[in-house]
N, CA, C, O and CB atoms as a CASP TS submission, in Angstrom:
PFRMAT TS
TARGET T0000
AUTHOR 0000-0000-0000
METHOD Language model
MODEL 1
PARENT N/A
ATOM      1  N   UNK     1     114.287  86.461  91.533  1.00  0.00           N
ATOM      2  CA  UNK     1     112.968  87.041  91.416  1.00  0.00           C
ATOM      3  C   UNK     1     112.854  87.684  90.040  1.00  0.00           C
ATOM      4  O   UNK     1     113.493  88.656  89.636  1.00  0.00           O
ATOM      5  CB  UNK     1     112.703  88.072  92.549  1.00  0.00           C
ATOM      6  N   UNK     2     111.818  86.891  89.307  1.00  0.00           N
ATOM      7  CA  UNK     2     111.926  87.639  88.034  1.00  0.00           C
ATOM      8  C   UNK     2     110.918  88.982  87.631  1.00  0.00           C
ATOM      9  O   UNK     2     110.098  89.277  88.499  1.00  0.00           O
ATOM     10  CB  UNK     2     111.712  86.565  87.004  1.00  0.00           C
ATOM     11  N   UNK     3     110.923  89.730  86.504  1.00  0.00           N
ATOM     12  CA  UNK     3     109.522  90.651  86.355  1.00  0.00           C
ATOM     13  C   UNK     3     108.152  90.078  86.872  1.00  0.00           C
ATOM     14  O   UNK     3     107.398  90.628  87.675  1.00  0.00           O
ATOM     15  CB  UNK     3     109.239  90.943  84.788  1.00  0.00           C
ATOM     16  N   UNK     4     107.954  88.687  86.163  1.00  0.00           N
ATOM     17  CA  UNK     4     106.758  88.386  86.505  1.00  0.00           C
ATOM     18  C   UNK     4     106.195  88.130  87.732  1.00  0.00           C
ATOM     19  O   UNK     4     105.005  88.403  87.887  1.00  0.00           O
ATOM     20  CB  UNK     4     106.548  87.610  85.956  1.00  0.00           C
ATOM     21  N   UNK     5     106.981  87.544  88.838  1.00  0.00           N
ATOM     22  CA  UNK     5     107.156  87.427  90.536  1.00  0.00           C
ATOM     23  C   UNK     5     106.503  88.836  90.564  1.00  0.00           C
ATOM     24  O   UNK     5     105.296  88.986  90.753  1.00  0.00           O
ATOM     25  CB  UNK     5     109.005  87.247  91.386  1.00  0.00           C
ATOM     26  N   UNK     6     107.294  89.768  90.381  1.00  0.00           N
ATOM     27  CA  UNK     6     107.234  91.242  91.008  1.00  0.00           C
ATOM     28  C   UNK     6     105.676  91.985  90.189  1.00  0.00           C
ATOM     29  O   UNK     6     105.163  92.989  90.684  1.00  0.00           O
ATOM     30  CB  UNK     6     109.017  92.275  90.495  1.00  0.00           C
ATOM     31  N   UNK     7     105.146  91.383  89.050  1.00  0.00           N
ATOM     32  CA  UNK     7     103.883  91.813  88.891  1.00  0.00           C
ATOM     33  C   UNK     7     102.992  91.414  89.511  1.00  0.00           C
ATOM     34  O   UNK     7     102.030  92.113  89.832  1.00  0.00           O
ATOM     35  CB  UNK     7     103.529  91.734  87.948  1.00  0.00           C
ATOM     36  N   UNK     8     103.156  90.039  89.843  1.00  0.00           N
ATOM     37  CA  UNK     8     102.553  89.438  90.501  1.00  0.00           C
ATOM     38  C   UNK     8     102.156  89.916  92.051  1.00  0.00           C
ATOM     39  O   UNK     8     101.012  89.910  92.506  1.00  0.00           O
ATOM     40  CB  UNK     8     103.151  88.445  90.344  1.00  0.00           C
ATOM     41  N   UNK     9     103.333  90.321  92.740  1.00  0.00           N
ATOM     42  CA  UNK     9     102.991  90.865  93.681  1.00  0.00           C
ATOM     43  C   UNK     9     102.810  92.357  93.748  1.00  0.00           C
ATOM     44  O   UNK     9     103.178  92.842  94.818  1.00  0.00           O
ATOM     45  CB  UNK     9     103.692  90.453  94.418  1.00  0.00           C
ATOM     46  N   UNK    10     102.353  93.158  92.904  1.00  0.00           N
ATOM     47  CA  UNK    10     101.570  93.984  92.558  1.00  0.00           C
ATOM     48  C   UNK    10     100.080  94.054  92.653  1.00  0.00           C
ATOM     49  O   UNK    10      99.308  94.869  93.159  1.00  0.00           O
ATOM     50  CB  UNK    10     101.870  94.072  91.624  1.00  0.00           C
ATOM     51  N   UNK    11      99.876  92.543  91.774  1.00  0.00           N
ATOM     52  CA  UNK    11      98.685  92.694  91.457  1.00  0.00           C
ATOM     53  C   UNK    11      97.971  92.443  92.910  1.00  0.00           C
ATOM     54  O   UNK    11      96.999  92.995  93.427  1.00  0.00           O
ATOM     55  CB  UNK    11      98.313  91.776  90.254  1.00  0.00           C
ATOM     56  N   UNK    12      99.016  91.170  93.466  1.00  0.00           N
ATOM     57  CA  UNK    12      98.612  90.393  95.062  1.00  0.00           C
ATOM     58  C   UNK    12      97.817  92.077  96.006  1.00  0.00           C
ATOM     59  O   UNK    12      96.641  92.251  96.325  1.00  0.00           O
ATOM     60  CB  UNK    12     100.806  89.558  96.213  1.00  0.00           C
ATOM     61  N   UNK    13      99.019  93.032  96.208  1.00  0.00           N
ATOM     62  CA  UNK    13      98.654  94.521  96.905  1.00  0.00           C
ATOM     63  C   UNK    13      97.428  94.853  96.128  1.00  0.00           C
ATOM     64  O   UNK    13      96.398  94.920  96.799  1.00  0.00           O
ATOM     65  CB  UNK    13      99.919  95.851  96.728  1.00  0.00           C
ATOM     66  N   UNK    14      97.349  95.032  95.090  1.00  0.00           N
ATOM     67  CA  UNK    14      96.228  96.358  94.202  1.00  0.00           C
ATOM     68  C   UNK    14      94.745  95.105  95.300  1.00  0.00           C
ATOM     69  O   UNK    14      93.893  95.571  96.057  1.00  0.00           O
ATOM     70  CB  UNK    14      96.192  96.303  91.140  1.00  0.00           C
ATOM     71  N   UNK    15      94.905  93.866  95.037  1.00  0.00           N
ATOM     72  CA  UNK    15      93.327  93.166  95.436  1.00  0.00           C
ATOM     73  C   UNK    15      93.606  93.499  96.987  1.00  0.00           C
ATOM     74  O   UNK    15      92.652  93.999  97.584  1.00  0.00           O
ATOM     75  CB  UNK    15      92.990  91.098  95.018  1.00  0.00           C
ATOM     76  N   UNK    16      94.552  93.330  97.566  1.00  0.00           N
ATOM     77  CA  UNK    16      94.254  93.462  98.546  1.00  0.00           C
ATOM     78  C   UNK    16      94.174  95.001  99.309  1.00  0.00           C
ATOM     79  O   UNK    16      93.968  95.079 100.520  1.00  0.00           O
ATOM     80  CB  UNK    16      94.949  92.618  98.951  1.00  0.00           C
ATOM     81  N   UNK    17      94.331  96.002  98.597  1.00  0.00           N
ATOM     82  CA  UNK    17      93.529  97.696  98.921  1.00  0.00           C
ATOM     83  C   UNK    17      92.273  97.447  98.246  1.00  0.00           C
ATOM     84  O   UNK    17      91.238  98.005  98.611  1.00  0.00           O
ATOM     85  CB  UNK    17      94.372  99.346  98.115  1.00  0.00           C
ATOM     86  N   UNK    18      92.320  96.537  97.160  1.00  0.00           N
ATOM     87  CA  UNK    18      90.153  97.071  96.607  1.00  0.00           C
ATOM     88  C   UNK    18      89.381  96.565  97.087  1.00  0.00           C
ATOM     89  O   UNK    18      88.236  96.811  96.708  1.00  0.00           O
ATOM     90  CB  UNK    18      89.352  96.795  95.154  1.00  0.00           C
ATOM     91  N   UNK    19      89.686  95.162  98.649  1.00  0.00           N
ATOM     92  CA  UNK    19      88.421  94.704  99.410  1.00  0.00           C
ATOM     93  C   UNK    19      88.671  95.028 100.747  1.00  0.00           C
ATOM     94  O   UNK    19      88.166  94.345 101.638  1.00  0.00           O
ATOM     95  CB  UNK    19      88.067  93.173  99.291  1.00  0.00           C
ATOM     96  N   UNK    20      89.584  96.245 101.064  1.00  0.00           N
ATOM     97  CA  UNK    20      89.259  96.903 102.244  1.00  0.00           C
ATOM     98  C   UNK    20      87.961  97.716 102.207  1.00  0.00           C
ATOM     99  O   UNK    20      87.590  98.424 101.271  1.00  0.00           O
ATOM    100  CB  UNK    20      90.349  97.736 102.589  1.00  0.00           C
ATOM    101  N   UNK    21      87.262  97.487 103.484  1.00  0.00           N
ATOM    102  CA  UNK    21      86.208  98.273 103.707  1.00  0.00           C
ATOM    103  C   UNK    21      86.496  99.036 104.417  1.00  0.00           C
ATOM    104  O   UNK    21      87.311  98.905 105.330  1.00  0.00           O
ATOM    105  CB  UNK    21      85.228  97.834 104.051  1.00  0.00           C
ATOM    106  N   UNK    22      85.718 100.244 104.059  1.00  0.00           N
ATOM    107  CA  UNK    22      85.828 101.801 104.416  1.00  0.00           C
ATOM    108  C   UNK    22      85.001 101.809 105.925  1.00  0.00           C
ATOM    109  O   UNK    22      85.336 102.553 106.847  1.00  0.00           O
ATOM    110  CB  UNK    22      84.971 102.950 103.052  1.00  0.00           C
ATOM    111  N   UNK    23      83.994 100.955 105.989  1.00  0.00           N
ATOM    112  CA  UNK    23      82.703 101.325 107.290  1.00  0.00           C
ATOM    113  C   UNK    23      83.840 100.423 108.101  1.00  0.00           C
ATOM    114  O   UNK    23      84.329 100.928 109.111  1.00  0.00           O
ATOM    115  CB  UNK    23      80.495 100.552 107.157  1.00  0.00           C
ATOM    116  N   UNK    24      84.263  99.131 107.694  1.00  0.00           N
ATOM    117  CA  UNK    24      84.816  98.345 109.088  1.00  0.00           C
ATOM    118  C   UNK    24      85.994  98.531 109.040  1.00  0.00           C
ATOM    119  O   UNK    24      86.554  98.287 110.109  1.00  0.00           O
ATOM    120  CB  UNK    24      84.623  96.826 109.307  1.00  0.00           C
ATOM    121  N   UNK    25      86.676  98.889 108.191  1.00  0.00           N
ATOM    122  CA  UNK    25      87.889  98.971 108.481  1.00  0.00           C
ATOM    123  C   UNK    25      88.930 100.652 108.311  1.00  0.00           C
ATOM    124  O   UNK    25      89.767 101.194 109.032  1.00  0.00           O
ATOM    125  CB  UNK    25      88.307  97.813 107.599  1.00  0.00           C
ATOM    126  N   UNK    26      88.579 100.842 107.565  1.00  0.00           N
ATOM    127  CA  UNK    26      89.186 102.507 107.344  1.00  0.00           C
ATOM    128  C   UNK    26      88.324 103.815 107.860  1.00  0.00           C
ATOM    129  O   UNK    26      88.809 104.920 107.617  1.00  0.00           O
ATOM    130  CB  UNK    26      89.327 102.816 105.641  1.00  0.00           C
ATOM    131  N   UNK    27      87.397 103.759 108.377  1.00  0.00           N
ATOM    132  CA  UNK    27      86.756 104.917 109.167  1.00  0.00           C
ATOM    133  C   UNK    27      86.966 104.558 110.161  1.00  0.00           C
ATOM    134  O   UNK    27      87.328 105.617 110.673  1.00  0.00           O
ATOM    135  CB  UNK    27      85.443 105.301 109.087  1.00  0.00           C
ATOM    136  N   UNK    28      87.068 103.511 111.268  1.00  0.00           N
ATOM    137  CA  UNK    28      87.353 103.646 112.445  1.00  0.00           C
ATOM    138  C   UNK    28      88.898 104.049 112.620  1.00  0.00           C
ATOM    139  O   UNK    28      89.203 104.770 113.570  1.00  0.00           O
ATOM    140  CB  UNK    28      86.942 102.475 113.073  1.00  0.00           C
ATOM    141  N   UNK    29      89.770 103.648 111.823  1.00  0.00           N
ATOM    142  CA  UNK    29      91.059 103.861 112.104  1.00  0.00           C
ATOM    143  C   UNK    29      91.846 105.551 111.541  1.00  0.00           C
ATOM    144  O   UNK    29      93.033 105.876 111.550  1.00  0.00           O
ATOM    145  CB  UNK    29      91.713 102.517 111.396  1.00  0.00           C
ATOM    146  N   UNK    30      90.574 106.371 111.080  1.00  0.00           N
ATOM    147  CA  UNK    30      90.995 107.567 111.052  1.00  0.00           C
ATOM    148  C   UNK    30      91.356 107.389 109.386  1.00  0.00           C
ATOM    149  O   UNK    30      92.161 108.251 109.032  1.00  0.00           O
ATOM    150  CB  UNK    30      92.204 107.940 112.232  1.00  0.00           C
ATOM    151  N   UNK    31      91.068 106.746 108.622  1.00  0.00           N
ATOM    152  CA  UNK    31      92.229 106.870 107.181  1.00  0.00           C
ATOM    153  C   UNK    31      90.535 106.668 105.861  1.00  0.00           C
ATOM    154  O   UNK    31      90.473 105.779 105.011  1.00  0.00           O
ATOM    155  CB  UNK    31      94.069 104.734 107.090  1.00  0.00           C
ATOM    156  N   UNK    32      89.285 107.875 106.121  1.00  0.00           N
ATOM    157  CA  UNK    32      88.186 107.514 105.824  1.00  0.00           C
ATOM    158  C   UNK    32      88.697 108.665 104.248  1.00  0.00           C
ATOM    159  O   UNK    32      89.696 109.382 104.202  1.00  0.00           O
ATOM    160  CB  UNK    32      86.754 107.785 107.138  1.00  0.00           C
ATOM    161  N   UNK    33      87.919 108.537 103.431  1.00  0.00           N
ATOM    162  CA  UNK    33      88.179 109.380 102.771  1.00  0.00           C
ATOM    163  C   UNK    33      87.298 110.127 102.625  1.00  0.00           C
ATOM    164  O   UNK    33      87.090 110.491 101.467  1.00  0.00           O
ATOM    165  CB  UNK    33      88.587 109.094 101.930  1.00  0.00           C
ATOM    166  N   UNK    34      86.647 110.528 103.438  1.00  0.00           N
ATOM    167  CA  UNK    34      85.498 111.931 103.571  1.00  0.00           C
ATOM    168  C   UNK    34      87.022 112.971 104.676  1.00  0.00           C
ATOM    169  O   UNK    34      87.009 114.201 104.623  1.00  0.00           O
ATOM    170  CB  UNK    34      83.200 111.307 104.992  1.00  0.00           C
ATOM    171  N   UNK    35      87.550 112.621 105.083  1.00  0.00           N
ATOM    172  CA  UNK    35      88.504 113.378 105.995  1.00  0.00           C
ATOM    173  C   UNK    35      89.732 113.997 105.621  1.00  0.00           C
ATOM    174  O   UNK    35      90.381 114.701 106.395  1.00  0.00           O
ATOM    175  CB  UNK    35      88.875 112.613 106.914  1.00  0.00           C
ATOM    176  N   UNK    36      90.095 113.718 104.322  1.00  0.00           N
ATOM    177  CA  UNK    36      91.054 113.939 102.942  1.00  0.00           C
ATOM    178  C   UNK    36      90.484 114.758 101.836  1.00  0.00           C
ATOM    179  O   UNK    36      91.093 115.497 101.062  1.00  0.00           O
ATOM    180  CB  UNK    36      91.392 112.545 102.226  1.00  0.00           C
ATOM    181  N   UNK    37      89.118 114.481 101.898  1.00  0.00           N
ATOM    182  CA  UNK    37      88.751 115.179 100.339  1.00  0.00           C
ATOM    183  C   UNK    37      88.629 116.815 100.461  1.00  0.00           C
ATOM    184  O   UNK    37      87.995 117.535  99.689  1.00  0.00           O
ATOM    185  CB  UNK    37      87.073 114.553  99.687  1.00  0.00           C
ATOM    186  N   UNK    38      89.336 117.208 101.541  1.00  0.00           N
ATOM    187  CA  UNK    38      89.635 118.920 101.587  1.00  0.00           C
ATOM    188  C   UNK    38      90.923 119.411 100.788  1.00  0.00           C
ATOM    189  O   UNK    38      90.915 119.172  99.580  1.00  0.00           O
ATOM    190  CB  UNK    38      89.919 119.452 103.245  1.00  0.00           C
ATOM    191  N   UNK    39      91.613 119.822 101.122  1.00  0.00           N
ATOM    192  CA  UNK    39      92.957 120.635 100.880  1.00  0.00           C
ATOM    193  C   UNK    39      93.993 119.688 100.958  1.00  0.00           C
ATOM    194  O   UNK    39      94.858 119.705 100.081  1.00  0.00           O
ATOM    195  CB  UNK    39      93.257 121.815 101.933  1.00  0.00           C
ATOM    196  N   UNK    40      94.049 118.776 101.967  1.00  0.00           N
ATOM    197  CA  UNK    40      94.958 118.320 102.663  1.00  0.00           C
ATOM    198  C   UNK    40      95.288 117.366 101.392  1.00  0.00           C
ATOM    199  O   UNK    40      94.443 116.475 101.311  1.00  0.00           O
ATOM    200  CB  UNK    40      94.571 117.770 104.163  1.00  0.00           C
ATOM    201  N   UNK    41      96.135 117.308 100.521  1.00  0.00           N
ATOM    202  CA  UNK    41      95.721 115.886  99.565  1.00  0.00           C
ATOM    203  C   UNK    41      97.683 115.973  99.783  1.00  0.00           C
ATOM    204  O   UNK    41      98.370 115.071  99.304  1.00  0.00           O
ATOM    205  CB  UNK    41      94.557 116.071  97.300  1.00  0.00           C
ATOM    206  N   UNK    42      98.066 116.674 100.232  1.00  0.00           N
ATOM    207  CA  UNK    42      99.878 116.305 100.011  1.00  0.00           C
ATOM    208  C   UNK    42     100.736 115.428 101.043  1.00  0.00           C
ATOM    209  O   UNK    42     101.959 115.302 100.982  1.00  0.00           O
ATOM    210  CB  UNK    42     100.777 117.771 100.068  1.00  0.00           C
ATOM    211  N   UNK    43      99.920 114.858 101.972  1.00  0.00           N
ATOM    212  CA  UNK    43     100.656 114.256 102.434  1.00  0.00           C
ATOM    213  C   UNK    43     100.115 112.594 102.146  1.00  0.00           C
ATOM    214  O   UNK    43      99.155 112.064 101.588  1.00  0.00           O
ATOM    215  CB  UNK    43     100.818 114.834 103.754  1.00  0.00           C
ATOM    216  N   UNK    44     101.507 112.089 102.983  1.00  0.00           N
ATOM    217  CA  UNK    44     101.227 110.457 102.659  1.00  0.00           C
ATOM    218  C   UNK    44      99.948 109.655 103.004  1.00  0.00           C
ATOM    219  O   UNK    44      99.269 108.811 102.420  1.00  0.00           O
ATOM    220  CB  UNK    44     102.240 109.666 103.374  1.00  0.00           C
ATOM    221  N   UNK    45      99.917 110.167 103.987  1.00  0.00           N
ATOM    222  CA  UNK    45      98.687 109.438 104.421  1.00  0.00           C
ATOM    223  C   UNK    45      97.529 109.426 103.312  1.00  0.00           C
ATOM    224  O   UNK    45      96.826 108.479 102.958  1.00  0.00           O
ATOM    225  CB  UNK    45      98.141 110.119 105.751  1.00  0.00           C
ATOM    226  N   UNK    46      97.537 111.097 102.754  1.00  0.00           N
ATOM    227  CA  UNK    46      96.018 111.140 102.233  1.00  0.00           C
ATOM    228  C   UNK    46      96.260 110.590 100.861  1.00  0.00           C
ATOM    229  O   UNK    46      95.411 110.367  99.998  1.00  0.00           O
ATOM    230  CB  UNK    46      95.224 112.749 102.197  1.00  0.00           C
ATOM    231  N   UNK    47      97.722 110.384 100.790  1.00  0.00           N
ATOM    232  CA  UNK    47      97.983 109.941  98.792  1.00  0.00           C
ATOM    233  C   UNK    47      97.453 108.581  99.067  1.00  0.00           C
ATOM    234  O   UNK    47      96.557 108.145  98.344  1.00  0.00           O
ATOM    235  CB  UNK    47     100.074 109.850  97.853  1.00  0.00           C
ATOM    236  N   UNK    48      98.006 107.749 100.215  1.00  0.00           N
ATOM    237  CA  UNK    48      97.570 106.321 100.122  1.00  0.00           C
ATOM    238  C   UNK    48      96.454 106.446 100.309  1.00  0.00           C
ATOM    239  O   UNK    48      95.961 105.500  99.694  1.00  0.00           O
ATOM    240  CB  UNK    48      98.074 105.335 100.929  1.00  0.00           C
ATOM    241  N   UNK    49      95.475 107.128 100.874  1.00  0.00           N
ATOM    242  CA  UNK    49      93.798 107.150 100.862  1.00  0.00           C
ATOM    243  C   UNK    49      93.550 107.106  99.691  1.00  0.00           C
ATOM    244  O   UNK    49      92.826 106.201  99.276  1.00  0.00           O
ATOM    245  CB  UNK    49      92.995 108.329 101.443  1.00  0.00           C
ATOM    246  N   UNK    50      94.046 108.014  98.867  1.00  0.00           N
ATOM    247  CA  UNK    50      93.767 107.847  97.253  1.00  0.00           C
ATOM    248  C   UNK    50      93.941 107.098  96.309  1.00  0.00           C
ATOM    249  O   UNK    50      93.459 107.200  95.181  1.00  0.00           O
ATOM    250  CB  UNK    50      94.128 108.474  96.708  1.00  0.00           C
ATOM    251  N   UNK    51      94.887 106.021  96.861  1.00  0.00           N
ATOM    252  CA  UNK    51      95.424 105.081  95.891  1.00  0.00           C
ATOM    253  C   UNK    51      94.459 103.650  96.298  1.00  0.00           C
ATOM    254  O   UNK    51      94.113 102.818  95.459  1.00  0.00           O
ATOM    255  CB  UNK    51      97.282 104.902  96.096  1.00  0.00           C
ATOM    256  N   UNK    52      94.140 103.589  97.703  1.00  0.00           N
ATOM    257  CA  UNK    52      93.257 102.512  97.985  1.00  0.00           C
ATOM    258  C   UNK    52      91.492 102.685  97.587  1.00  0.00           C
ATOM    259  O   UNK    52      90.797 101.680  97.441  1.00  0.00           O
ATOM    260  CB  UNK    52      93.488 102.300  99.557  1.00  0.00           C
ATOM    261  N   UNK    53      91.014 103.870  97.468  1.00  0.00           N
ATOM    262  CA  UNK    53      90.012 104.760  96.551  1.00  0.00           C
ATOM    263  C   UNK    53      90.218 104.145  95.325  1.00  0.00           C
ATOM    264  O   UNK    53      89.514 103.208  94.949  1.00  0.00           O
ATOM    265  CB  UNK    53      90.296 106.425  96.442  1.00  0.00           C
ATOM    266  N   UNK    54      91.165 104.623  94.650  1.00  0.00           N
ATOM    267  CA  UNK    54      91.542 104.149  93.307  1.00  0.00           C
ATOM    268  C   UNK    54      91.483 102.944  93.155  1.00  0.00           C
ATOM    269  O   UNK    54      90.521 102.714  92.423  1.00  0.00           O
ATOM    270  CB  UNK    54      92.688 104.453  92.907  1.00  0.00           C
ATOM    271  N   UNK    55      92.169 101.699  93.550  1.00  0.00           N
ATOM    272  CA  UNK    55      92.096 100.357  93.290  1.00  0.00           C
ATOM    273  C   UNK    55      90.783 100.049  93.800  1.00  0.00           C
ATOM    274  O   UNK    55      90.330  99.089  93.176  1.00  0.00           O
ATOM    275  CB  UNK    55      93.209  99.541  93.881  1.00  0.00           C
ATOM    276  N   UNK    56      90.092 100.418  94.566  1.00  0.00           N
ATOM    277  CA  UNK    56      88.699 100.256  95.090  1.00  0.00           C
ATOM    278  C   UNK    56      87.353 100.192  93.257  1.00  0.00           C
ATOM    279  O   UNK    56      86.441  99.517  92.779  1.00  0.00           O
ATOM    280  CB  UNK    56      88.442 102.098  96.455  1.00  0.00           C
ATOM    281  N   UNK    57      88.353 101.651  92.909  1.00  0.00           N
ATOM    282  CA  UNK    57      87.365 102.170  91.919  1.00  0.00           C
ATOM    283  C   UNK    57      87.625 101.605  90.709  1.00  0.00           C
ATOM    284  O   UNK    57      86.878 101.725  89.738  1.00  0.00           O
ATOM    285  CB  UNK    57      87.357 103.617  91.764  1.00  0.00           C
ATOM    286  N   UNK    58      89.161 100.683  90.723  1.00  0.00           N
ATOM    287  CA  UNK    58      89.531 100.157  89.462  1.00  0.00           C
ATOM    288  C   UNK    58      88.986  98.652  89.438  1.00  0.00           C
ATOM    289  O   UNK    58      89.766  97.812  88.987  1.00  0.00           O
ATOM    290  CB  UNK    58      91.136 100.267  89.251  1.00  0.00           C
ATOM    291  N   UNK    59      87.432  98.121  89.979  1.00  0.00           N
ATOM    292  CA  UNK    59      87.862  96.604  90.347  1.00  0.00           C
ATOM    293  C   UNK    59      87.592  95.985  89.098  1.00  0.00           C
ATOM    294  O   UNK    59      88.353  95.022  89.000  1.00  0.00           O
ATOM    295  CB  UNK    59      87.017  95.822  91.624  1.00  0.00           C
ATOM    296  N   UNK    60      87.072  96.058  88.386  1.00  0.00           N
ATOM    297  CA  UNK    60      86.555  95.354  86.946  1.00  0.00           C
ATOM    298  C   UNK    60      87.888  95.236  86.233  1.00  0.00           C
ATOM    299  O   UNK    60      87.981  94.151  85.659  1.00  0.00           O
ATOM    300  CB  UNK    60      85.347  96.350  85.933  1.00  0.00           C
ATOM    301  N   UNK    61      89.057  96.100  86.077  1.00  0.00           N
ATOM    302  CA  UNK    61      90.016  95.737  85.582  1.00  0.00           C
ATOM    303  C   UNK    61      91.378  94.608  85.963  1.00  0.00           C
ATOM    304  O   UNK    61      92.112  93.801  85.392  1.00  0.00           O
ATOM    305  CB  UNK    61      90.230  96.746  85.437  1.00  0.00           C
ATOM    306  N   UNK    62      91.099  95.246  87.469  1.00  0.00           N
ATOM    307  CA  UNK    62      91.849  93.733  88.054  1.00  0.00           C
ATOM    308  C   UNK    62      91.251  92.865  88.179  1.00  0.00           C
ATOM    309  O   UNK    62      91.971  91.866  88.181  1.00  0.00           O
ATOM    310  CB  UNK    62      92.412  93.602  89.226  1.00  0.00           C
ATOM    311  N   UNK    63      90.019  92.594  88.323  1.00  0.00           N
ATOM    312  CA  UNK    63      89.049  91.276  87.574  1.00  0.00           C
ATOM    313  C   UNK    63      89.987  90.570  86.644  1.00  0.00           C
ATOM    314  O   UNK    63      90.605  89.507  86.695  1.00  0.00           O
ATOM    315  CB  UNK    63      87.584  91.844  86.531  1.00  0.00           C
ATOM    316  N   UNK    64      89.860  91.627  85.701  1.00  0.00           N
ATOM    317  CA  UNK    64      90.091  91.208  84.260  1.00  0.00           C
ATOM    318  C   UNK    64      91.997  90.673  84.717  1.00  0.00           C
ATOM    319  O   UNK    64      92.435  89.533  84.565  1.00  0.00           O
ATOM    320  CB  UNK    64      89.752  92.923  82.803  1.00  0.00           C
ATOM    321  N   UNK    65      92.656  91.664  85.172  1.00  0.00           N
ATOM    322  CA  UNK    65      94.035  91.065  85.427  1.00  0.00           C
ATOM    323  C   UNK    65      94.076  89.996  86.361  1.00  0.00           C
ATOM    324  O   UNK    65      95.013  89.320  85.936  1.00  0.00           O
ATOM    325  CB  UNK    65      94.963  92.048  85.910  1.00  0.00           C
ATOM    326  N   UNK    66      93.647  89.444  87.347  1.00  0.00           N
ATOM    327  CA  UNK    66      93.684  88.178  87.831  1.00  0.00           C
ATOM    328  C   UNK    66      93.462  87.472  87.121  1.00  0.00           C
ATOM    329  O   UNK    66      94.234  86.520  87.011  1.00  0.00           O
ATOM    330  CB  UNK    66      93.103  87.889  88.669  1.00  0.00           C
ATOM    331  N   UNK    67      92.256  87.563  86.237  1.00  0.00           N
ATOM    332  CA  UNK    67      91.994  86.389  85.133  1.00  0.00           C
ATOM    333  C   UNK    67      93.136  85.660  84.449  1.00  0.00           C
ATOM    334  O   UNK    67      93.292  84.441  84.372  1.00  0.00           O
ATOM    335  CB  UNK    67      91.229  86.955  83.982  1.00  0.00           C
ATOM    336  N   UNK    68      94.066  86.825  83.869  1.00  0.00           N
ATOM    337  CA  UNK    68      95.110  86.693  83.243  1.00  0.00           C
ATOM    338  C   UNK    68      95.976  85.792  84.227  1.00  0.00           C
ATOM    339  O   UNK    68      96.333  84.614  84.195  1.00  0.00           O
ATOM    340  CB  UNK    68      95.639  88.021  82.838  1.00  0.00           C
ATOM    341  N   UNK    69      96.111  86.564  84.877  1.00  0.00           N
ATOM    342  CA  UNK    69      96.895  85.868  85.915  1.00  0.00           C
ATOM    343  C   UNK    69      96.775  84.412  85.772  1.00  0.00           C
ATOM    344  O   UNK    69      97.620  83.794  85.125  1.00  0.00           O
ATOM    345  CB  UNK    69      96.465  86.267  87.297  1.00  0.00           C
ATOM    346  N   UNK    70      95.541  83.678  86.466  1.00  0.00           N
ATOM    347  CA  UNK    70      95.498  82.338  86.057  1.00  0.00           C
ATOM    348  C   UNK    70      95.773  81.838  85.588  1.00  0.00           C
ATOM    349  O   UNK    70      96.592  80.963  85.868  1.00  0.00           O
ATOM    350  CB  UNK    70      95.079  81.925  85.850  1.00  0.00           C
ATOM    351  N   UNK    71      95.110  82.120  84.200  1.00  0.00           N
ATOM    352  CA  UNK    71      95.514  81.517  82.896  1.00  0.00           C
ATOM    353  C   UNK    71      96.270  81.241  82.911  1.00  0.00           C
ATOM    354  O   UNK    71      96.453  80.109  83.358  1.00  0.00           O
ATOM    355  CB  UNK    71      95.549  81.901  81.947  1.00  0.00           C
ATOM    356  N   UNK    72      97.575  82.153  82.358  1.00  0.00           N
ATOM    357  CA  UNK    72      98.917  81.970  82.454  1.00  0.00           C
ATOM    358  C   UNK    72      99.632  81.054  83.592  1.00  0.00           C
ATOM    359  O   UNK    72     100.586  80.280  83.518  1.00  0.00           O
ATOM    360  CB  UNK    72      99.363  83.211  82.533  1.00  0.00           C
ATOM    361  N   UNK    73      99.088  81.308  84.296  1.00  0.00           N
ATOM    362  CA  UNK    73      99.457  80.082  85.260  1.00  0.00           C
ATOM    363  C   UNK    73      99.490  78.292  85.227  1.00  0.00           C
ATOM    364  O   UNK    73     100.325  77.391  85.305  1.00  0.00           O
ATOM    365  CB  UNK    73      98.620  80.328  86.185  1.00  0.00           C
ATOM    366  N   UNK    74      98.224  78.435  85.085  1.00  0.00           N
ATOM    367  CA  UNK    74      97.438  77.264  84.021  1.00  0.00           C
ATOM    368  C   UNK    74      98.001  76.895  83.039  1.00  0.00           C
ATOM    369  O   UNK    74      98.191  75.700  82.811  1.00  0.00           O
ATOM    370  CB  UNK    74      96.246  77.599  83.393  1.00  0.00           C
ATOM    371  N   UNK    75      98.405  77.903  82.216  1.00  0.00           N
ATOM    372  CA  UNK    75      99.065  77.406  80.675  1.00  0.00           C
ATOM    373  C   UNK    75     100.921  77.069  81.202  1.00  0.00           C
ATOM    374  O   UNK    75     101.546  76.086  80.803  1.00  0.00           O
ATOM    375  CB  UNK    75      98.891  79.177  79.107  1.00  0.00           C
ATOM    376  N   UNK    76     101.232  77.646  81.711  1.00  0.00           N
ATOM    377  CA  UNK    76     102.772  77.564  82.073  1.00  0.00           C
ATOM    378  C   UNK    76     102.871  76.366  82.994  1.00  0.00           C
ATOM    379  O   UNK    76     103.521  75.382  82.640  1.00  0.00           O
ATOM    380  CB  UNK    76     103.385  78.970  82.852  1.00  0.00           C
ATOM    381  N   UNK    77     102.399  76.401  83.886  1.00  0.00           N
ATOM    382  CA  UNK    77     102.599  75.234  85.170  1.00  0.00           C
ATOM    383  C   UNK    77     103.310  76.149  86.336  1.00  0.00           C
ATOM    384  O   UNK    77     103.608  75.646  87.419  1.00  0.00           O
ATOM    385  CB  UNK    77     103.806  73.681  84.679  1.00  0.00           C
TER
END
């Protein structure tokens, strides 16, 4: 497994937290982020609320990094 495998499946996770939905899928199961944005920000649960927030809020850049992705794919074989 080389670096690039392992970015790769990076990038695979980051898309797949930024097209979870919050109405169908993360408010019914308790993990909404109106229920975190108090005090509570130290535990795990609410860090991963924040990190799937985050890749949610980062999507134009992993746009841009899948693109890459391709390419390179494309160009390498």
């Amino acid at each position: 497994m080389g670096l690039w495998t392992l970015l790769e499946g990076c990038l695979l996770l980051a898309n797949a937290f930024a097209i979870l939905n919050e109405d169908r899928f993360l408010a019914p199961r308790g993990w909404s982020f109106n229920e975190f944005s108090g005090g509570r920000t130290k535990s795990f649960k609410a860090q991963l609320i924040g990190l799937i927030y985050a890749t949610q809020y980062m999507r134009v850049p992993l746009l841009i990094l899948n693109s890459i992705c391709i390419v390179v794919k494309l160009v390498s074989g």
